[in-house]
Backbone as a printed PyTorch tensor [residue, N CA C, xyz], in Angstrom:
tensor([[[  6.6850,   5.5180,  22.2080],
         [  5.9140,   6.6000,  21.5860],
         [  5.3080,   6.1540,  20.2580]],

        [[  6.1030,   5.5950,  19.2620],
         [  5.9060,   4.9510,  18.0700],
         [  4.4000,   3.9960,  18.1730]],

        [[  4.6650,   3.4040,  19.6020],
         [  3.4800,   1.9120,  19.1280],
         [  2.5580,   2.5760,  19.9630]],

        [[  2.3450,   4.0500,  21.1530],
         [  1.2910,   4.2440,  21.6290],
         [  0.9860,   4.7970,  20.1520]],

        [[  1.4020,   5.6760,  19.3910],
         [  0.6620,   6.2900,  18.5030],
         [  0.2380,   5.1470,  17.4990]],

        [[  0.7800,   4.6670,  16.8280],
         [  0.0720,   3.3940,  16.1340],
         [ -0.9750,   2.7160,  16.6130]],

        [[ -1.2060,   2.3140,  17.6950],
         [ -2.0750,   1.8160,  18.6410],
         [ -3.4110,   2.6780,  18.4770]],

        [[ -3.6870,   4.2020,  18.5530],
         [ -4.4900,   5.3460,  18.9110],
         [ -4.9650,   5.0810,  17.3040]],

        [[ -4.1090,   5.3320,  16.0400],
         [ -4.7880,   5.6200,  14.9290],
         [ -5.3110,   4.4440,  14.2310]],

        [[ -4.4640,   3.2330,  14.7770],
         [ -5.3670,   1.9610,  14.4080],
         [ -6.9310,   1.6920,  15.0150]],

        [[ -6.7230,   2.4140,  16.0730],
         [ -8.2810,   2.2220,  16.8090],
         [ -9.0130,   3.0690,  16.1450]],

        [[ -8.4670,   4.1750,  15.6890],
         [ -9.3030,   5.5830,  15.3180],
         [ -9.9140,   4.4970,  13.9840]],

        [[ -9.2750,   3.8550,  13.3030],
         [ -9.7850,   3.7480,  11.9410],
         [-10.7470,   2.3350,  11.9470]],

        [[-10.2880,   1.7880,  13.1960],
         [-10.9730,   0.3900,  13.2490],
         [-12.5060,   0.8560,  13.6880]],

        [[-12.7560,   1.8710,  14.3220],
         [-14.0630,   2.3400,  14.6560],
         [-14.9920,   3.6270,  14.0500]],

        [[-14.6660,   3.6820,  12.7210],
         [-15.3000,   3.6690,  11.8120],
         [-16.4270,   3.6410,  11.1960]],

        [[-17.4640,   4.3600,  11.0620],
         [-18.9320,   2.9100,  10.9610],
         [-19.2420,   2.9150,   9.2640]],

        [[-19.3130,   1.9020,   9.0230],
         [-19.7530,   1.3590,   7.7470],
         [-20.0050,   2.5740,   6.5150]],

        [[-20.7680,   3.8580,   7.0590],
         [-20.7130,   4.8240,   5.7270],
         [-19.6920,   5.3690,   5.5880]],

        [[-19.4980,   6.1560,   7.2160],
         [-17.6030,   6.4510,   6.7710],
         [-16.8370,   5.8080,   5.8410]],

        [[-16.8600,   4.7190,   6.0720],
         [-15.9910,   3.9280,   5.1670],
         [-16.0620,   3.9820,   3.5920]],

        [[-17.4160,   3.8220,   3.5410],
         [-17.6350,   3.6560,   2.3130],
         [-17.7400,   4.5460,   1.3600]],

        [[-17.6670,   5.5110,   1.8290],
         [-18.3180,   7.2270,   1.6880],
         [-16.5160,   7.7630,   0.9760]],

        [[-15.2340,   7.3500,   2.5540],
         [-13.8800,   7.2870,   2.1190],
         [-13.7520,   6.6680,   0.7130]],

        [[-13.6540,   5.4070,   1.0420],
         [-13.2180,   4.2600,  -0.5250],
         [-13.7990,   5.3540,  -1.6030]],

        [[-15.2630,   5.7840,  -2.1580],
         [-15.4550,   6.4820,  -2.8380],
         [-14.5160,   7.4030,  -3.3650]],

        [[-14.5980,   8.4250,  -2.1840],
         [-13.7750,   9.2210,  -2.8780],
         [-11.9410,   9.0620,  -2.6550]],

        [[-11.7630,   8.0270,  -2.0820],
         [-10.0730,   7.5470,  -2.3350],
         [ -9.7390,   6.5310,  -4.0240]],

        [[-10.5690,   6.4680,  -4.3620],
         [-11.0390,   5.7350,  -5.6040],
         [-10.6680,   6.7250,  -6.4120]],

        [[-11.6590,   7.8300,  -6.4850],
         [-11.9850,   8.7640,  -7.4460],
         [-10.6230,   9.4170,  -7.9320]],

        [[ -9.9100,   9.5150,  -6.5630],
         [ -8.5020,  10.2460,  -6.5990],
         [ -7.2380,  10.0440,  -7.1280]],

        [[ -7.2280,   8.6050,  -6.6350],
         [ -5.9130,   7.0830,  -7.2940],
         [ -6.7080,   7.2910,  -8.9680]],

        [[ -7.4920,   7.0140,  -9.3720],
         [ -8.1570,   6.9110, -10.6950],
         [ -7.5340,   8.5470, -11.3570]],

        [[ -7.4150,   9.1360, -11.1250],
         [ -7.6010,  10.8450, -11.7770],
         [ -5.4630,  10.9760, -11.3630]],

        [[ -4.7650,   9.7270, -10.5850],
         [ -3.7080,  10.1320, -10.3590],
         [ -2.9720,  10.3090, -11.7620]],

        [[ -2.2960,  10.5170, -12.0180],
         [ -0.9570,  10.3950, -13.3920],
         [  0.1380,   8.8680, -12.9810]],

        [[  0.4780,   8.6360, -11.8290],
         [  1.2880,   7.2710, -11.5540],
         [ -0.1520,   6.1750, -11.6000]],

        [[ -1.2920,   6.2340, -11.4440],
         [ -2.2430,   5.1490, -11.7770],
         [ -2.3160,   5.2330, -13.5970]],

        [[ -2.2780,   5.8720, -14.3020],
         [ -2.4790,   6.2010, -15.3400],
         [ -1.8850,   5.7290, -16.1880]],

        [[ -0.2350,   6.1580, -15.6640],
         [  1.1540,   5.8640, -16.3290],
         [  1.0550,   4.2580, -16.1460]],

        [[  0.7450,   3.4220, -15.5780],
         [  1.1150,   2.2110, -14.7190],
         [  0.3620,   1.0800, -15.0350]],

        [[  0.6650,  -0.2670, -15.4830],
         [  0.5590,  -1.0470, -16.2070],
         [  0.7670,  -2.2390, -14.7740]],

        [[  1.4860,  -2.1110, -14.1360],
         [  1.4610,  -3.3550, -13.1090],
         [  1.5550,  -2.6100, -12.3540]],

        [[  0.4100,  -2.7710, -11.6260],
         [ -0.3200,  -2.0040,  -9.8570],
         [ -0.6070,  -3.2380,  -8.9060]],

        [[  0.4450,  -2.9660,  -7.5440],
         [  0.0300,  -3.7470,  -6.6680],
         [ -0.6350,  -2.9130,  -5.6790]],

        [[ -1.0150,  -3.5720,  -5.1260],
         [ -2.6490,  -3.1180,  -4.1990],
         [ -3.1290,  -4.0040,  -2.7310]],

        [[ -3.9400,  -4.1720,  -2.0410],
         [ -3.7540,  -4.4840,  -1.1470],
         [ -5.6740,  -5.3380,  -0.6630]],

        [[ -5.3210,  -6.3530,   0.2580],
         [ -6.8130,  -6.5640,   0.5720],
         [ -7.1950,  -5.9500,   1.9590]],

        [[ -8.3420,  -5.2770,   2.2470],
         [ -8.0990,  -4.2010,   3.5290],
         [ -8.2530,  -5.2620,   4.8530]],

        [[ -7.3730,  -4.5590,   6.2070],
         [ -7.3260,  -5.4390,   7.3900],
         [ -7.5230,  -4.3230,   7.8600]],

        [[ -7.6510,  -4.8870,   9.4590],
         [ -7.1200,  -3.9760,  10.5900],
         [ -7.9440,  -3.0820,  10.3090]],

        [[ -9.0070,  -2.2030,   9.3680],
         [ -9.7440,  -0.8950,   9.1640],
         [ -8.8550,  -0.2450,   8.1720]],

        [[ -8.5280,  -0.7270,   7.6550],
         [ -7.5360,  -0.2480,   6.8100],
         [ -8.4020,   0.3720,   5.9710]],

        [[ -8.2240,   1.8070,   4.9160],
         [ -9.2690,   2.3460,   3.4680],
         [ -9.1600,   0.7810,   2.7590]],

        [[-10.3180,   0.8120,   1.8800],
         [-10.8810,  -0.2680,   0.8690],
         [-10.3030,   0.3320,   0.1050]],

        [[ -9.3500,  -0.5550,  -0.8330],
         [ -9.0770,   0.1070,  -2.2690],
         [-10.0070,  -1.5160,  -3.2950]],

        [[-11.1360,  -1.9740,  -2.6660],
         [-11.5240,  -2.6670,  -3.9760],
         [-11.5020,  -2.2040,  -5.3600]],

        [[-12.5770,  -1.0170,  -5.4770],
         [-13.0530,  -0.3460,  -6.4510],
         [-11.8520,   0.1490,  -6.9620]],

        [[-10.5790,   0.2270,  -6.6770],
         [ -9.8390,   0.3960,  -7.4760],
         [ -9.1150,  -0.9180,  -8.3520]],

        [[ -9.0870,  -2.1580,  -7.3880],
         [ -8.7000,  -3.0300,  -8.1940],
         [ -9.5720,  -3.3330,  -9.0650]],

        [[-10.9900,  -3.5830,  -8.8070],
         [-11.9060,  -3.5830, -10.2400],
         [-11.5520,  -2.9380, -11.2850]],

        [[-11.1640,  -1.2810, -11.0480],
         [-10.9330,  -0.3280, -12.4010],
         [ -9.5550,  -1.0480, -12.7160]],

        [[ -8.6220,  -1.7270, -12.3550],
         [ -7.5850,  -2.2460, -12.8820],
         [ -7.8090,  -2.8480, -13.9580]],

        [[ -8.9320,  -3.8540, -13.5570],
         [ -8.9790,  -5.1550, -14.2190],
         [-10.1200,  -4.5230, -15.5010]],

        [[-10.7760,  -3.5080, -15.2320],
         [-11.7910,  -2.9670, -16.0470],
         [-10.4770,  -2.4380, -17.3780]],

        [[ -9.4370,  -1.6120, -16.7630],
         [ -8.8870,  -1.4280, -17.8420],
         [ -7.7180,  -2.0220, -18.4040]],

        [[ -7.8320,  -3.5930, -18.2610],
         [ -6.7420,  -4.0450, -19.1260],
         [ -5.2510,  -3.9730, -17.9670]],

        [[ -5.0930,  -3.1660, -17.1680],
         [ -4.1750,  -3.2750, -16.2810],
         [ -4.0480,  -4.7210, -15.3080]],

        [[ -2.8930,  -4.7440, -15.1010],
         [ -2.6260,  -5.8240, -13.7660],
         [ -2.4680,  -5.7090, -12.5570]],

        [[ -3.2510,  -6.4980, -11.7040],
         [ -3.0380,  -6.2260, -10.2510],
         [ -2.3750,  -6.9790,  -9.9480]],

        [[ -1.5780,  -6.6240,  -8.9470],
         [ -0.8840,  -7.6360,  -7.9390],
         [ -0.8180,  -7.6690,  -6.7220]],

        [[ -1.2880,  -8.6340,  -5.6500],
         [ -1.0590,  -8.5650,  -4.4530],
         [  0.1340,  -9.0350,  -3.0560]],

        [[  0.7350,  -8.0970,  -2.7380],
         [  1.7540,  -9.0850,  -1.6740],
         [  1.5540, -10.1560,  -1.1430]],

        [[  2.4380, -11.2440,  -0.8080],
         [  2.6960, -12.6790,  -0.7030],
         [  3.8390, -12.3280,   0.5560]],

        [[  3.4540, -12.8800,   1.4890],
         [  4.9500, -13.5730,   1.9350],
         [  5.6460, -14.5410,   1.5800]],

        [[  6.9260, -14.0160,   1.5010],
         [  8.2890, -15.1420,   0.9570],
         [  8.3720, -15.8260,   2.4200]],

        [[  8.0960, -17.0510,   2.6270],
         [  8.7670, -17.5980,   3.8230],
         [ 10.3910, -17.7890,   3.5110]],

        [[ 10.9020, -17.5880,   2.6760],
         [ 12.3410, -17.8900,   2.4320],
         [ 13.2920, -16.3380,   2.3740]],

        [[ 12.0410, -15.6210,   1.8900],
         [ 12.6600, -14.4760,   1.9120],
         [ 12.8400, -13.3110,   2.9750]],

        [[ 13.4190, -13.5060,   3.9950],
         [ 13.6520, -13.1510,   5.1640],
         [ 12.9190, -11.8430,   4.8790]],

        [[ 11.6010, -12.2500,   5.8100],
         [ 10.6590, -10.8630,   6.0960],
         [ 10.4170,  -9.9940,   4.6910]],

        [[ 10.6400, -10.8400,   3.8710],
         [  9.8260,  -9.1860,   2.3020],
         [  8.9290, -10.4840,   1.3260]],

        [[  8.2780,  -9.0360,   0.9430],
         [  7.3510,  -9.4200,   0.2800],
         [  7.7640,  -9.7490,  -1.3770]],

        [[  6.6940, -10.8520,  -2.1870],
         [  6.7520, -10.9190,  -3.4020],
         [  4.9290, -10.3670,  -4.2590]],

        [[  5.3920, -10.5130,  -4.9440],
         [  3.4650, -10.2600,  -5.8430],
         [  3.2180, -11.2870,  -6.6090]],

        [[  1.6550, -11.0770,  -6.1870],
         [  1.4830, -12.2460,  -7.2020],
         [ -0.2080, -11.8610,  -7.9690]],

        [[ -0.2730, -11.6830,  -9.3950],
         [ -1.3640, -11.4550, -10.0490],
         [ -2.2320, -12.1230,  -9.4370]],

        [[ -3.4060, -10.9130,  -9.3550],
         [ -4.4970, -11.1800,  -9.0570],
         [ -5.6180, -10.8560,  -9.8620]],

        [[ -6.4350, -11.7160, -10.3220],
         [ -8.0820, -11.7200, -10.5360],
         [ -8.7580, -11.7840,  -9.9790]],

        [[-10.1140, -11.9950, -11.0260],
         [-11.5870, -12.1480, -10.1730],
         [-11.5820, -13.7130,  -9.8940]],

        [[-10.6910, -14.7370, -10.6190],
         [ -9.9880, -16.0430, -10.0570],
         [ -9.3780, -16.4580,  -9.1950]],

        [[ -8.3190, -15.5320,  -8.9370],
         [ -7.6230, -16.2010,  -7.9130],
         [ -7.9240, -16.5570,  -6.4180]],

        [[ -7.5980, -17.8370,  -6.6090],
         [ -7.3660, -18.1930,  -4.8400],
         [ -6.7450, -17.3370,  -3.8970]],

        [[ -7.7360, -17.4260,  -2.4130],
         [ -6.7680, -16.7160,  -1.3190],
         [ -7.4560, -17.6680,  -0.4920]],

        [[ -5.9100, -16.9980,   0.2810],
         [ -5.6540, -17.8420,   1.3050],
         [ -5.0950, -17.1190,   2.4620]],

        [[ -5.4220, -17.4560,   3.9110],
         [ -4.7710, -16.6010,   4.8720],
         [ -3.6420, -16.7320,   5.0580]],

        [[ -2.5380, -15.6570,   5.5810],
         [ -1.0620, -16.2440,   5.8980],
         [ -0.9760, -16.0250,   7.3460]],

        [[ -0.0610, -15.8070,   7.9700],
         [  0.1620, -15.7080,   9.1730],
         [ -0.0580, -14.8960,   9.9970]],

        [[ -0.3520, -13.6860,   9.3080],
         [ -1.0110, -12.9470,   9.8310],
         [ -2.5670, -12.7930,   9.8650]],

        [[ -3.0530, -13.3490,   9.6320],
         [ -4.1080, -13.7340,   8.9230],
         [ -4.9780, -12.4880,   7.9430]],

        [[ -4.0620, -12.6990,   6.7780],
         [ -4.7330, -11.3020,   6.1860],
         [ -4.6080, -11.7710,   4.7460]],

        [[ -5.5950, -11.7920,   3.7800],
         [ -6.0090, -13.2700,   2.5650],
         [ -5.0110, -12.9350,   1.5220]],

        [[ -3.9150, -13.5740,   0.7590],
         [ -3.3720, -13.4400,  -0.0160],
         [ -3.4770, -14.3700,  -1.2040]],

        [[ -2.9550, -13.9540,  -2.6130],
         [ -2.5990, -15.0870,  -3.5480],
         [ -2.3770, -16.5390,  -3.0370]],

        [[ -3.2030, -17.7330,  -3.5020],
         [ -2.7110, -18.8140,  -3.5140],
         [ -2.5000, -19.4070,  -4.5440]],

        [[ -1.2600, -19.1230,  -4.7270],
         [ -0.3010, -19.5460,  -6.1270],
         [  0.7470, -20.0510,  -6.0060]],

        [[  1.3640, -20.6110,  -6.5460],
         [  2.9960, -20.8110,  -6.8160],
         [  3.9600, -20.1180,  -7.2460]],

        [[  4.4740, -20.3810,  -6.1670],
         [  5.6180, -19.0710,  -6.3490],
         [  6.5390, -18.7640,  -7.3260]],

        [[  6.0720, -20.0200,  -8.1880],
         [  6.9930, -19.1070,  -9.7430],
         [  5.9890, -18.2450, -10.3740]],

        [[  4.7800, -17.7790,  -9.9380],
         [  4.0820, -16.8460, -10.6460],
         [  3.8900, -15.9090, -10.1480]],

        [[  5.2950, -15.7790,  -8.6540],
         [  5.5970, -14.4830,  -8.4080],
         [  6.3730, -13.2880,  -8.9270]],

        [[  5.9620, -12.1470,  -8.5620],
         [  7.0220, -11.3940,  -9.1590],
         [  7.5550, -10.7940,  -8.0710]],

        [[  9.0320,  -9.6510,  -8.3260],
         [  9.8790,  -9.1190,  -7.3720],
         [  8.8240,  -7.6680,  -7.6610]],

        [[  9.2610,  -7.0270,  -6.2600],
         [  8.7690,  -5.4370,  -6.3130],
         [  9.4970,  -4.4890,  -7.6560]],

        [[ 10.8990,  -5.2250,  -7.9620],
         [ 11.2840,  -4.2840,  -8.8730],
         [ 10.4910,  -4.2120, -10.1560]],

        [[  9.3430,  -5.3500, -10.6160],
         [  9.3150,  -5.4180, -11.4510],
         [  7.3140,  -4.9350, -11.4680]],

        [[  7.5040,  -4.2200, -10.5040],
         [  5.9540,  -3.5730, -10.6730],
         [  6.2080,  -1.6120, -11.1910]],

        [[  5.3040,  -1.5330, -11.8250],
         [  5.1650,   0.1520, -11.7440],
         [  4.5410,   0.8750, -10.9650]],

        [[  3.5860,   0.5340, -10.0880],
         [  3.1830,   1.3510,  -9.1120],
         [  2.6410,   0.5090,  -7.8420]],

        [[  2.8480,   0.8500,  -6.5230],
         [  2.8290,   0.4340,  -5.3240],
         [  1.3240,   1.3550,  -4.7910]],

        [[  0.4550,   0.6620,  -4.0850],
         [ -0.8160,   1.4400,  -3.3150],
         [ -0.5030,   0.1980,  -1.9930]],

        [[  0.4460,   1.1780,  -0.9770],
         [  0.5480,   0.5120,   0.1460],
         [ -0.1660,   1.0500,   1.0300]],

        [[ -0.3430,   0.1560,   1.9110],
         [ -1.4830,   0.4750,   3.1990],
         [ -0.7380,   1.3840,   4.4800]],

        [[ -0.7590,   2.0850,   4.7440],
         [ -0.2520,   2.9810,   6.3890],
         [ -1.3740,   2.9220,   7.1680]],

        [[ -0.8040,   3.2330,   8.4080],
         [ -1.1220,   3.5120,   9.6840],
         [ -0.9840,   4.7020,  10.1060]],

        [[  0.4350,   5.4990,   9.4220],
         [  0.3170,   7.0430,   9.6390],
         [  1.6940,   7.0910,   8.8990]],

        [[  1.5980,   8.9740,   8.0190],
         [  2.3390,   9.2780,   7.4180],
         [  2.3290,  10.7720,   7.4500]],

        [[  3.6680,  11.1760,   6.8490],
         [  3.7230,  12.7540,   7.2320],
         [  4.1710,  13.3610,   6.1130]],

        [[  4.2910,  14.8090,   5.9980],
         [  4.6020,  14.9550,   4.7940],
         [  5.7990,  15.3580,   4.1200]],

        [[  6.9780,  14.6380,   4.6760],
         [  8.0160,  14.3870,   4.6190],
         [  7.9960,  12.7210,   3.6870]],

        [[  6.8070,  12.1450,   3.3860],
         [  7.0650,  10.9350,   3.1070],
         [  7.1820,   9.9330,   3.8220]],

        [[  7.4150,   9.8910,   5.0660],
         [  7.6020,   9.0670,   5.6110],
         [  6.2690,   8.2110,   6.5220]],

        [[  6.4890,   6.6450,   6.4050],
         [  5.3470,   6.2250,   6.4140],
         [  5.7000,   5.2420,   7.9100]],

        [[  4.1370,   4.9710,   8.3020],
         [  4.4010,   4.0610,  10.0930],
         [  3.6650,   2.9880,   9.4340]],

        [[  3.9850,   1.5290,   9.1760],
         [  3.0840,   0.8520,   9.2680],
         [  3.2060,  -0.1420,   9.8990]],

        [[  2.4480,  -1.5110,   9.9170],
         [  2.3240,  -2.2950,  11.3520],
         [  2.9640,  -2.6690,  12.1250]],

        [[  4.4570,  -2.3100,  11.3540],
         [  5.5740,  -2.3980,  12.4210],
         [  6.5400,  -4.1110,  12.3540]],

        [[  6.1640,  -4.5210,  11.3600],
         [  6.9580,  -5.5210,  10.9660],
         [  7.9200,  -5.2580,  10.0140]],

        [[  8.2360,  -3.8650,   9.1250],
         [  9.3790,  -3.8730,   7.8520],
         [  9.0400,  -4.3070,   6.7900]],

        [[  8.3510,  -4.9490,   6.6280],
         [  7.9840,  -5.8080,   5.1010],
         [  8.3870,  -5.0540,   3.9860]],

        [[  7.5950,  -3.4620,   3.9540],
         [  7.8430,  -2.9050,   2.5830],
         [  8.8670,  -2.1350,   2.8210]],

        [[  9.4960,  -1.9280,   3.8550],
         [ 10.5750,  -1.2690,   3.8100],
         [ 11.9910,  -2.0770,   2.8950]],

        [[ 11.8670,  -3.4740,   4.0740],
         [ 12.8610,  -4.6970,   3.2940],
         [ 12.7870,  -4.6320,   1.7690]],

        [[ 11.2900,  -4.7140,   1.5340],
         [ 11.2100,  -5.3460,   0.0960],
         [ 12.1760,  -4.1000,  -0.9820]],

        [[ 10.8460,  -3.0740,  -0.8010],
         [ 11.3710,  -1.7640,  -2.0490],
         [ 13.0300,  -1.6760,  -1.3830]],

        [[ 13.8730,  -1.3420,  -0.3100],
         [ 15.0790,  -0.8290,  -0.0490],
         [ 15.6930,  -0.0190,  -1.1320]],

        [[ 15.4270,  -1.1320,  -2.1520],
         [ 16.5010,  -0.8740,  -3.5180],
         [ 16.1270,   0.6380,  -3.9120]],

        [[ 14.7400,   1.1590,  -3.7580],
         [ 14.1260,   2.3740,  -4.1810],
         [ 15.2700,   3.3390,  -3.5310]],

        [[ 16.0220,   3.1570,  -2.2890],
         [ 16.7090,   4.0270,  -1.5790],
         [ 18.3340,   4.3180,  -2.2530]],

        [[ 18.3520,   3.6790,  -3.2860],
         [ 19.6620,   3.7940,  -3.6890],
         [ 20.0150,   3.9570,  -5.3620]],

        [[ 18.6420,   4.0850,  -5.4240],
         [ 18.6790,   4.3210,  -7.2800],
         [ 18.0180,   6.2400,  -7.2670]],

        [[ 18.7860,   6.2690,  -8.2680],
         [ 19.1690,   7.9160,  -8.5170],
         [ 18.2570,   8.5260,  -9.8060]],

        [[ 18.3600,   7.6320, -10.6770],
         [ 17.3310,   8.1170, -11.8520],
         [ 15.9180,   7.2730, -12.3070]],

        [[ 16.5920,   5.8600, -12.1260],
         [ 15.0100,   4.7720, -12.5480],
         [ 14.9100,   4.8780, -11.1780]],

        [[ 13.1040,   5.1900, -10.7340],
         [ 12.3550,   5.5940,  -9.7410],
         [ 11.1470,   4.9470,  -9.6450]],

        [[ 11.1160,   3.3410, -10.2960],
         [  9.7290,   2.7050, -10.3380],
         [  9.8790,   1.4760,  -9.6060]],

        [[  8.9910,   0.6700,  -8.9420],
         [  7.9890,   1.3820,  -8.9780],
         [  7.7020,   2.7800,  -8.3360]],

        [[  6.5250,   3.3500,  -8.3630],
         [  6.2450,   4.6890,  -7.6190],
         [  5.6280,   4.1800,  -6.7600]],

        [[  5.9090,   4.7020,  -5.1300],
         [  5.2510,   4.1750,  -3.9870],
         [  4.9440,   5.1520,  -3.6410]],

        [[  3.5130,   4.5470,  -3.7220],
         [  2.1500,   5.3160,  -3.3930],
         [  1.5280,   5.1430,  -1.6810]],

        [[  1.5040,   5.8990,  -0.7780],
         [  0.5700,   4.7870,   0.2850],
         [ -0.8550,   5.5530,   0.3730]],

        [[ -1.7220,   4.7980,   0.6990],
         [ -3.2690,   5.0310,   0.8610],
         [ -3.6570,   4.8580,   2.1880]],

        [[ -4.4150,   5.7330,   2.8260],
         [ -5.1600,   5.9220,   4.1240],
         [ -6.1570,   7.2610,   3.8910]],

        [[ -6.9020,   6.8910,   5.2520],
         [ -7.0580,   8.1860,   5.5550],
         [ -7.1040,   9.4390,   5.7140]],

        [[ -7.5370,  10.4050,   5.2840],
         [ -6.7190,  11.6360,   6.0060],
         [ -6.2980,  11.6730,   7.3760]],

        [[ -6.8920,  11.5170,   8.1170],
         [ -6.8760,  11.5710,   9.5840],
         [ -5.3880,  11.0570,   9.7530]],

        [[ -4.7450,   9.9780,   9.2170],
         [ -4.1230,   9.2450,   9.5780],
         [ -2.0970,  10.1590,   9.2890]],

        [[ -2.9250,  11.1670,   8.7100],
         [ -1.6010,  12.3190,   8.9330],
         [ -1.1260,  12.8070,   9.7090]],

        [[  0.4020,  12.8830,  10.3170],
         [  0.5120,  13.0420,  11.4910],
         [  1.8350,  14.3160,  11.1850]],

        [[  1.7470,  15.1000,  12.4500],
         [  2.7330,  16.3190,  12.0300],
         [  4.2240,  15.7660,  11.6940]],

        [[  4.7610,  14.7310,  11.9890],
         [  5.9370,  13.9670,  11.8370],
         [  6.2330,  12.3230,  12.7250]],

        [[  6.9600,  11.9730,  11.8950],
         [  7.4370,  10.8580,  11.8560],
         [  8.7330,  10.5130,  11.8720]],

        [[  9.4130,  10.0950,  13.0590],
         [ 10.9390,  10.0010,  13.1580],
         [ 11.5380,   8.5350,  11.8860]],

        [[ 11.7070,   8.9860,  11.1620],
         [ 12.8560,   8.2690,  10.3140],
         [ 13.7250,   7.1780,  10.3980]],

        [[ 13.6750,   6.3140,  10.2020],
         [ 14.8940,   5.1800,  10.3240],
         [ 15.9460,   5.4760,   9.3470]],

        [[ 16.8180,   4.9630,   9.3220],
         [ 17.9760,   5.0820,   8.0390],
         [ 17.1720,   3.8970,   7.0990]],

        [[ 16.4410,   2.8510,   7.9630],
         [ 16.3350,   1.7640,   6.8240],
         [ 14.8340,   1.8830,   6.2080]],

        [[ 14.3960,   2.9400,   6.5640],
         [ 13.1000,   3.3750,   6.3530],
         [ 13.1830,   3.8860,   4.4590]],

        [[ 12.0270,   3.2520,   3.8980],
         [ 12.1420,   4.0020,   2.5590],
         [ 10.5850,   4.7320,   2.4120]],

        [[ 11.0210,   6.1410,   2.1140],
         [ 10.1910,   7.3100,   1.8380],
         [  9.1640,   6.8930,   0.7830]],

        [[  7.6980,   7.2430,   1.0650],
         [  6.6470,   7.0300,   0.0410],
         [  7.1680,   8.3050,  -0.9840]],

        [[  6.4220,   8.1730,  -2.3220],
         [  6.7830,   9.1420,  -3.4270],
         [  5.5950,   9.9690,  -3.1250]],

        [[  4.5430,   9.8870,  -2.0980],
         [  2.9660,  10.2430,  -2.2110],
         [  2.3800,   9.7440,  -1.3790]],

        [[  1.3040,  10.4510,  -1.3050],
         [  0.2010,   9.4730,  -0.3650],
         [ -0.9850,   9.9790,  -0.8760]],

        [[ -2.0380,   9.2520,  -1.2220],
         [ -3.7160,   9.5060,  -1.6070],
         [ -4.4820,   9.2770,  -0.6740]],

        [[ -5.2640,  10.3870,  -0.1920],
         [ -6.4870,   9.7530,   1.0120],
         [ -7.9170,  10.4030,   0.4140]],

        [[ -8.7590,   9.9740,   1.5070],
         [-10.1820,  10.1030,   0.4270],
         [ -9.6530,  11.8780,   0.0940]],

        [[ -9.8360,  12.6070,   0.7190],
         [ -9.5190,  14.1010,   0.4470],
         [ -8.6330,  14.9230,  -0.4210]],

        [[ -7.8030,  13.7620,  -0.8550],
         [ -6.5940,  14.7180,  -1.8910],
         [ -5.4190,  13.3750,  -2.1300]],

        [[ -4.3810,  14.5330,  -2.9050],
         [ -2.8340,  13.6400,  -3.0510],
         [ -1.7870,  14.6760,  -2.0190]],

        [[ -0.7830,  14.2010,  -1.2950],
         [ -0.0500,  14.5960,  -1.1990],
         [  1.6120,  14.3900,  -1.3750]],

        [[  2.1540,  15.0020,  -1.8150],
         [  3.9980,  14.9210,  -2.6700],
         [  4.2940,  15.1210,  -1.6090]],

        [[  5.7630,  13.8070,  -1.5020],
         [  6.2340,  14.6970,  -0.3500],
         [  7.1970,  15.6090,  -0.5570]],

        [[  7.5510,  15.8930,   0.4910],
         [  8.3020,  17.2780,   0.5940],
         [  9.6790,  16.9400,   0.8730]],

        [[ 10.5560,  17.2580,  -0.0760],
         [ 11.8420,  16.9110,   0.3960],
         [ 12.9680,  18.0530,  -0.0450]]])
């Protein structure tokens, strides 16, 4: 059930045509920009779009426009399935990884851990408003943040995910090892989840 529905909304978004898109990014831009966790947040990781994924360029530009830091996920080949970050500019090298989707080409001592970012703009496939998020089905950000699932008062970074509206779905069955977005921004609005 999980991968027919993943399957349906990945197509929905992969076919798309060019203004849609661009018309979205606009106003998913406008929204992340006007958030209070973009605001508050000094190290923002962010994402390069695949699969039809929303464009958050125009938001990493306003990063770099204001003095903020971006960072983009890296795979750890050592680090069993999670991700690290690694600053990004209008410099940095990319490079494809295995999935073939362009990341930092850096050295990995100029990575950082997820704990040490303030705000997360992760990519979904579908989310509900319970928080809970579907994405490509490998774990990555689940592995990585985990720690988010067991801390009680420090709550950073704030994980944000970005899509679509469309890409809202009436529910989403839960893993135990699943960790809950704090939010989700699509071109149309923010939504908290509900807990």
């Amino acid at each position: 059930m999980a991968n027919t529905q993943r399957q349906k909304i990945r197509q929905q978004r992969r076919s798309l045509d060019d203004r849609s898109r661009a018309i979205a990014a606009v106003q998913l831009t406008k929204n992340i920009l006007t958030s209070r966790a973009f605001r508050c947040s000094q190290r923002i990781a962010c994402y390069l779009p695949n699969d039809g994924e929303i464009d958050p360029t125009a938001v990493i530009e306003h990063v770099w426009a204001l003095g903020k830091e971006c960072y983009l996920p890296v795979l750890n080949p050592l680090g069993h399935n999670r991700l690290e970050f690694a600053l990004f500019t209008e410099l940095t090298p990319l490079k494809l990884n295995c999935f073939g989707i362009a990341e930092p080409d850096v050295h990995p001592r100029y990575w950082i851990s997820p704990m040490q970012l303030d705000l997360v703009l992760a990519p979904l496939v579908a989310f509900d408003k319970q928080g809970n998020r579907m994405g490509m089905g490998g774990g990555y950000y689940d592995r990585s943040f985990a720690f988010l699932r067991h801390r009680k008062h420090w709550k950073k970074p704030h994980l944000v995910g970005i899509g679509y509206d469309f890409q809202q779905v009436d529910s989403l069955k839960a893993q135990k090892h699943d960790v809950p977005l704090d939010s989700v921004i699509t071109e149309k609005g923010f939504l908290r989840r509900k807990v």
